[in-house]
KEVEX-718522 format. One line per 5 residues: their letters; for each residue x, y, z of N, C-alpha, C, O. Coordinates in steps of 0.05 Angstrom, whole numbers. Example, Ala and Ser with C-alpha at 12.3 -4.5 7.8 and 13.67 -1.06 7.14 Angstrom:
// residues 2
AS = 264 -114 156 246 -90 156 264 -66 156 285 -66 169  257 -45 142 273 -21 143 258 1 157 268 23 161
// end
This chain:
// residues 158
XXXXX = 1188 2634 1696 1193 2607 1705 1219 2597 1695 1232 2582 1709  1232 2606 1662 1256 2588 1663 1273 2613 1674 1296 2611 1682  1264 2629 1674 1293 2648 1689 1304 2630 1719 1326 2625 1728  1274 2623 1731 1282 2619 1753 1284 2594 1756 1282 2589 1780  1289 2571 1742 1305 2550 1737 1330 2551 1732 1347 2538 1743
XXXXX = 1333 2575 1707 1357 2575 1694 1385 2578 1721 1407 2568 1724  1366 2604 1740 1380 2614 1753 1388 2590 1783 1408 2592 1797  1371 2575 1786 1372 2556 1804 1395 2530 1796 1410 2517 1810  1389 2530 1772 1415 2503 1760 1439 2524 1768 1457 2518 1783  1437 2539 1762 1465 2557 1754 1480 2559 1788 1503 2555 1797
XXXXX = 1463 2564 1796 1466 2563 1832 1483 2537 1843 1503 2537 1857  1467 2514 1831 1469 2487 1842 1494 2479 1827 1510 2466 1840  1501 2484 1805 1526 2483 1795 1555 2497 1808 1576 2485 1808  1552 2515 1815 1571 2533 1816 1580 2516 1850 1603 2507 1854  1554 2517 1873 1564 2500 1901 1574 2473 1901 1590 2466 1919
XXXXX = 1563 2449 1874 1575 2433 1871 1601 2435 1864 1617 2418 1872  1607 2455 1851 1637 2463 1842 1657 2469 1865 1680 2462 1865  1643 2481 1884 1664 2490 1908 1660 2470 1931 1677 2470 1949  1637 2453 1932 1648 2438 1949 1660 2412 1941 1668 2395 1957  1663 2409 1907 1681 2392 1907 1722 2400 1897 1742 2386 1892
XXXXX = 1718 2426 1898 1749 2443 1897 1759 2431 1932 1781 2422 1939  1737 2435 1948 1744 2435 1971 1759 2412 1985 1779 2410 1999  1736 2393 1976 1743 2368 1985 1760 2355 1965 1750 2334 1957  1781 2361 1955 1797 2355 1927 1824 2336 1937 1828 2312 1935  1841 2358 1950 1871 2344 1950 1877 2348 1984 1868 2368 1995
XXXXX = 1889 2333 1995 1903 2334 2020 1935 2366 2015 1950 2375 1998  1928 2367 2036 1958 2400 2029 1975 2390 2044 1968 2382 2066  2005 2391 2034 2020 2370 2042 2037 2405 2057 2038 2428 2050  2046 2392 2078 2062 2408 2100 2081 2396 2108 2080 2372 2112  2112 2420 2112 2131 2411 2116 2147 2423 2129 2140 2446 2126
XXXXX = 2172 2422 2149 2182 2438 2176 2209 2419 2183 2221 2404 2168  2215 2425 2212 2235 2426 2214 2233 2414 2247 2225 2431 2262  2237 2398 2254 2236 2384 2285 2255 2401 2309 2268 2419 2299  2257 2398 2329 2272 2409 2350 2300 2399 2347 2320 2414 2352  2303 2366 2335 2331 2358 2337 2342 2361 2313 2364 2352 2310
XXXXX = 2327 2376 2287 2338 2384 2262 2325 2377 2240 2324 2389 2218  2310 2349 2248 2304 2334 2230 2277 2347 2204 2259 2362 2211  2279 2341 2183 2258 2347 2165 2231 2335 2174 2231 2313 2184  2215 2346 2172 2186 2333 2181 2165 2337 2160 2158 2360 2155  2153 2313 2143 2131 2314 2121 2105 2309 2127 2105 2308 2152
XXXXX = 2078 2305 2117 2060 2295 2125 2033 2320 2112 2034 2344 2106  2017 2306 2112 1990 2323 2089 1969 2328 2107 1962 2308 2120  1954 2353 2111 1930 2348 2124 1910 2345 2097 1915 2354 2074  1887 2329 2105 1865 2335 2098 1835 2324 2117 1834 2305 2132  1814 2341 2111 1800 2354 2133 1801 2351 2167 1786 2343 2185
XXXXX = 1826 2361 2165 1836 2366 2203 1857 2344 2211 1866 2345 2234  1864 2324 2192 1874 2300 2205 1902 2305 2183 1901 2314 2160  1927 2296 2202 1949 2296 2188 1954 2267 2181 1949 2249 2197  1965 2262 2150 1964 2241 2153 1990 2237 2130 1992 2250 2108  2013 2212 2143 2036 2196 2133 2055 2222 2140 2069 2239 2128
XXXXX = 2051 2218 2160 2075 2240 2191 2099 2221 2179 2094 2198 2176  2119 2229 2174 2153 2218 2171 2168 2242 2181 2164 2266 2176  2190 2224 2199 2209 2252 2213 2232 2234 2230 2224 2217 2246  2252 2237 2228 2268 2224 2253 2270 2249 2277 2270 2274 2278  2273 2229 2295 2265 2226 2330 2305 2233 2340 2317 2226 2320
XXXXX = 2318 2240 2355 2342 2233 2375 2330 2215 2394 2310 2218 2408  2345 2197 2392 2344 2185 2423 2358 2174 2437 2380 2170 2428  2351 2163 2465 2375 2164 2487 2363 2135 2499 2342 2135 2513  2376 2111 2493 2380 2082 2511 2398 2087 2531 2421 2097 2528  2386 2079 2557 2405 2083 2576 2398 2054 2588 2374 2049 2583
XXXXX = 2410 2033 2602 2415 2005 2624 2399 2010 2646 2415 2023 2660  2385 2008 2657 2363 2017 2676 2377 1993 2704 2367 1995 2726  2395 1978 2701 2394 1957 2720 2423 1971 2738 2427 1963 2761  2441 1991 2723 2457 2003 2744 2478 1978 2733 2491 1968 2751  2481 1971 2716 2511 1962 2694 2530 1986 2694 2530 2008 2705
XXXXX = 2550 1970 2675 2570 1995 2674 2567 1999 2640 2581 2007 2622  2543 1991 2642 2552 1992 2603 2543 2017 2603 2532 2028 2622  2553 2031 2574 2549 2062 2569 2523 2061 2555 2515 2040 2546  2504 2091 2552 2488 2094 2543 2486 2091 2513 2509 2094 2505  2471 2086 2496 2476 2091 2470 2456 2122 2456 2438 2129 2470
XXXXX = 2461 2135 2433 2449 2157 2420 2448 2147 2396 2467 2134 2389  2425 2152 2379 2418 2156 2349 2387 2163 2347 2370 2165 2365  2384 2167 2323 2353 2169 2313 2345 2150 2302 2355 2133 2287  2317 2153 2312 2296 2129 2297 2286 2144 2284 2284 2168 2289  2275 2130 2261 2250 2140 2247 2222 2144 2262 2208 2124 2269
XXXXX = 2215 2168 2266 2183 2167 2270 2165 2165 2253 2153 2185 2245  2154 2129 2241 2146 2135 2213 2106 2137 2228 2100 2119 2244  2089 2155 2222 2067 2150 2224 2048 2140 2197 2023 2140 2200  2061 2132 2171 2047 2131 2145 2024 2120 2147 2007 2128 2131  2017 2100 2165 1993 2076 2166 1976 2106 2184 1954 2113 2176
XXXXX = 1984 2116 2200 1966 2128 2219 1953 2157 2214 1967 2174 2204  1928 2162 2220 1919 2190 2221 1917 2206 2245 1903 2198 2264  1928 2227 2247 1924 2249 2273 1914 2268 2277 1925 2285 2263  1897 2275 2288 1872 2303 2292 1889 2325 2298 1909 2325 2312  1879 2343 2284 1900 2366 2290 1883 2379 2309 1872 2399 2299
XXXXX = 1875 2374 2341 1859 2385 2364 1883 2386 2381 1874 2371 2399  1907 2394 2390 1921 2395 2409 1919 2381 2431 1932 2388 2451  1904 2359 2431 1902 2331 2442 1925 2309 2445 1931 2299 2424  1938 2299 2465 1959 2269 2453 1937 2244 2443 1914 2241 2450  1952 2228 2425 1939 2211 2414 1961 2201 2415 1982 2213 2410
XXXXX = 1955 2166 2424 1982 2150 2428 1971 2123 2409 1951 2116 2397  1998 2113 2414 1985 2090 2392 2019 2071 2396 2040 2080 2404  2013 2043 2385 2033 2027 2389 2037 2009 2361 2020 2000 2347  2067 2007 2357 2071 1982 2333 2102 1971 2340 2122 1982 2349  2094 1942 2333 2123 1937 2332 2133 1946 2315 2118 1950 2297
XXXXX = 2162 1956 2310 2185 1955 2288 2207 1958 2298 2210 1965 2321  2231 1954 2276 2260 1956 2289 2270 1974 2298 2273 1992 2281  2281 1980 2324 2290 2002 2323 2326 2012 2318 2344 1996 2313  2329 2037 2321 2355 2034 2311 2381 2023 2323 2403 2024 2311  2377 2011 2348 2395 2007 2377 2389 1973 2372 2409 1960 2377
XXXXX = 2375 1963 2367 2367 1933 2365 2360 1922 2345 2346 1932 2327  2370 1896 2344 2371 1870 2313 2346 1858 2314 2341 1843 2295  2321 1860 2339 2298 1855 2335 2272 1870 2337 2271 1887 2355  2255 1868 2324 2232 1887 2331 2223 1886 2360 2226 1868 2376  2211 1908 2366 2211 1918 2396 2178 1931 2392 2171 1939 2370
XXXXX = 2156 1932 2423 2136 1955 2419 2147 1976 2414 2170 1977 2424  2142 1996 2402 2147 2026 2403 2122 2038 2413 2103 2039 2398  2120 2048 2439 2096 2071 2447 2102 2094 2430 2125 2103 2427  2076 2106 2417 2079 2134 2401 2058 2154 2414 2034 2151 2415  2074 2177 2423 2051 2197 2433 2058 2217 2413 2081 2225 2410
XXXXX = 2034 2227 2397 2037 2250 2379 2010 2267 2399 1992 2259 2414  2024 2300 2387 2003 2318 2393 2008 2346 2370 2028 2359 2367  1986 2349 2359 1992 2382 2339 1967 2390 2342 1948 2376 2346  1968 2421 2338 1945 2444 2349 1961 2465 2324 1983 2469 2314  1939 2471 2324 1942 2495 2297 1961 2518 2312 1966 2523 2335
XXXXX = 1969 2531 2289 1990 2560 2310 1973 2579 2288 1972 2602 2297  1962 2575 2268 1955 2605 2252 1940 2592 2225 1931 2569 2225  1939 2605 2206 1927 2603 2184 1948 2584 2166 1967 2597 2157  1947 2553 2159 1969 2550 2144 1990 2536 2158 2005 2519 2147  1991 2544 2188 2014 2523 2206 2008 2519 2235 1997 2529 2254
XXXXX = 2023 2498 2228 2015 2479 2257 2044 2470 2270 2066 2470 2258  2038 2464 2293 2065 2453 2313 2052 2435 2328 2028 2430 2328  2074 2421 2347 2065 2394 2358 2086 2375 2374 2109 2383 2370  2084 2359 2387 2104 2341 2397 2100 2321 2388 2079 2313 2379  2118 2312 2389 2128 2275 2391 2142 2263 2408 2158 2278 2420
XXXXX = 2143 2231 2418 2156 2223 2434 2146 2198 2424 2125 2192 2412  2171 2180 2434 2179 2153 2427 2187 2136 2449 2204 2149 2462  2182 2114 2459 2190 2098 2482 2185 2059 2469 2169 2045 2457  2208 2060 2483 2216 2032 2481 2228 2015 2495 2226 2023 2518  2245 1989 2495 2256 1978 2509 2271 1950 2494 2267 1941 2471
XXXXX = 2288 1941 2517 2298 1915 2497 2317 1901 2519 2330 1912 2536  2315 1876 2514 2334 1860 2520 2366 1858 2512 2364 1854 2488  2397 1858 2519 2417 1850 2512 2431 1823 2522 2439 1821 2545  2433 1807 2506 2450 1778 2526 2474 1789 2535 2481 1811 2526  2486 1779 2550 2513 1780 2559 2527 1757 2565 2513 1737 2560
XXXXX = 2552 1751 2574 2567 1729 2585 2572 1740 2610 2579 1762 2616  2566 1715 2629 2562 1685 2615 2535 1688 2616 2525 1706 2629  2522 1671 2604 2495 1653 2604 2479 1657 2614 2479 1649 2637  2453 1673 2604 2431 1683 2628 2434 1703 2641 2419 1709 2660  2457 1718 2633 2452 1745 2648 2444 1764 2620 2441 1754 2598
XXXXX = 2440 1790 2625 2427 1802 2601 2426 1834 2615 2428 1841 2638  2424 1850 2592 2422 1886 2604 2391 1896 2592 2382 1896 2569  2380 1902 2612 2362 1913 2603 2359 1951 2586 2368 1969 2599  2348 1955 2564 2351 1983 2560 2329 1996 2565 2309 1982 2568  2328 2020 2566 2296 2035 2562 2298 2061 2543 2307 2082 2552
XXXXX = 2292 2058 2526 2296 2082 2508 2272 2102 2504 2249 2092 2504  2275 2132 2500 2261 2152 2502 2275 2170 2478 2300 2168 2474  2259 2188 2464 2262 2207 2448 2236 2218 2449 2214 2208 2450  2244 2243 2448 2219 2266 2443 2223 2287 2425 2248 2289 2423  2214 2303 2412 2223 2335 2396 2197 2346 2393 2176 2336 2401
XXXXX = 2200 2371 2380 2178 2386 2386 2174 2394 2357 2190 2378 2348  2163 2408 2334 2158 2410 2317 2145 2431 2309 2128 2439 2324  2150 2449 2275 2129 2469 2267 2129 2465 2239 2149 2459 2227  2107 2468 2227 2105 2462 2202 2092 2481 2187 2081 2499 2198  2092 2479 2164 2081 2505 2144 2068 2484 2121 2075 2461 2116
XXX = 2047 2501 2109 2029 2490 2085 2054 2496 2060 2068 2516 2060  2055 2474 2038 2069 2485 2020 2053 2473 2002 2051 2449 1999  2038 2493 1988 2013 2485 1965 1996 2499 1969 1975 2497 1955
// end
């Protein structure tokens, strides 16, 4: 009888042990975007979470102006957000500034990542936006529409 207690605590100890190793720390992963950029962000159980990475992107005048297009990167910050690593898009919206404009703007966010192997994952991103510019004289204004996308692979480092 105590063997087979002894041996039953000893049991119940050892699974409490590994399922709390398991469920312990998020594993932080890190890569390299399509347009260069560094890409950070931690899974833990399947969901990536506090995605940071800059985006390229391309404002172009949609109204047929002569103004020129503009290029830079935004930040793709996802910190507030969590993403399923199912090769699914998951979109989602926030205002913030972007790098082409002096006021906050929606930003549409479509993320998608699917595992590639034991340890790494890849994925897209894309960014869309828009904005108003005044002009002279008075009441006239340029409309922009901005888009960025890249593609992504990442590796476990931990």
């Amino acid at each position: 009888m105590k063997k087979t207690l002894t041996l039953t605590l000893a049991t119940a100890a050892l699974l409490a042990a590994a399922a709390s190793a398991s469920a312990a720390k998020p594993v932080p992963y890190a890569g390299k975007t399509s347009g260069g950029h560094k890409i950070t962000f931690a899974v833990k159980k399947n969901v990536a979470w506090g995605l940071s990475t800059g985006i390229p992107v391309t404002c172009v005048p949609i109204q047929g102006n002569v103004t020129a297009p503009t290029v830079g990167v935004d930040l793709f910050d996802g910190t507030n957000w969590g993403f399923r690593i199912h090769g699914k898009v998951q979109k989602y919206k926030e205002d913030r500034k972007p790098y082409a404009y002096y006021n906050e703007v929606e930003m549409n966010h479509d993320v998608t990542i699917r595992r590639t192997g034991r340890g790494r994952v890849a994925g897209k991103l894309r960014l869309q936006y828009s904005f108003l510019i005044p002009r002279y004289p008075i009441g006239t204004f340029n409309i922009y529409s901005c888009l960025g996308t890249a593609t992504f692979k990442a590796r476990a480092r931990g």
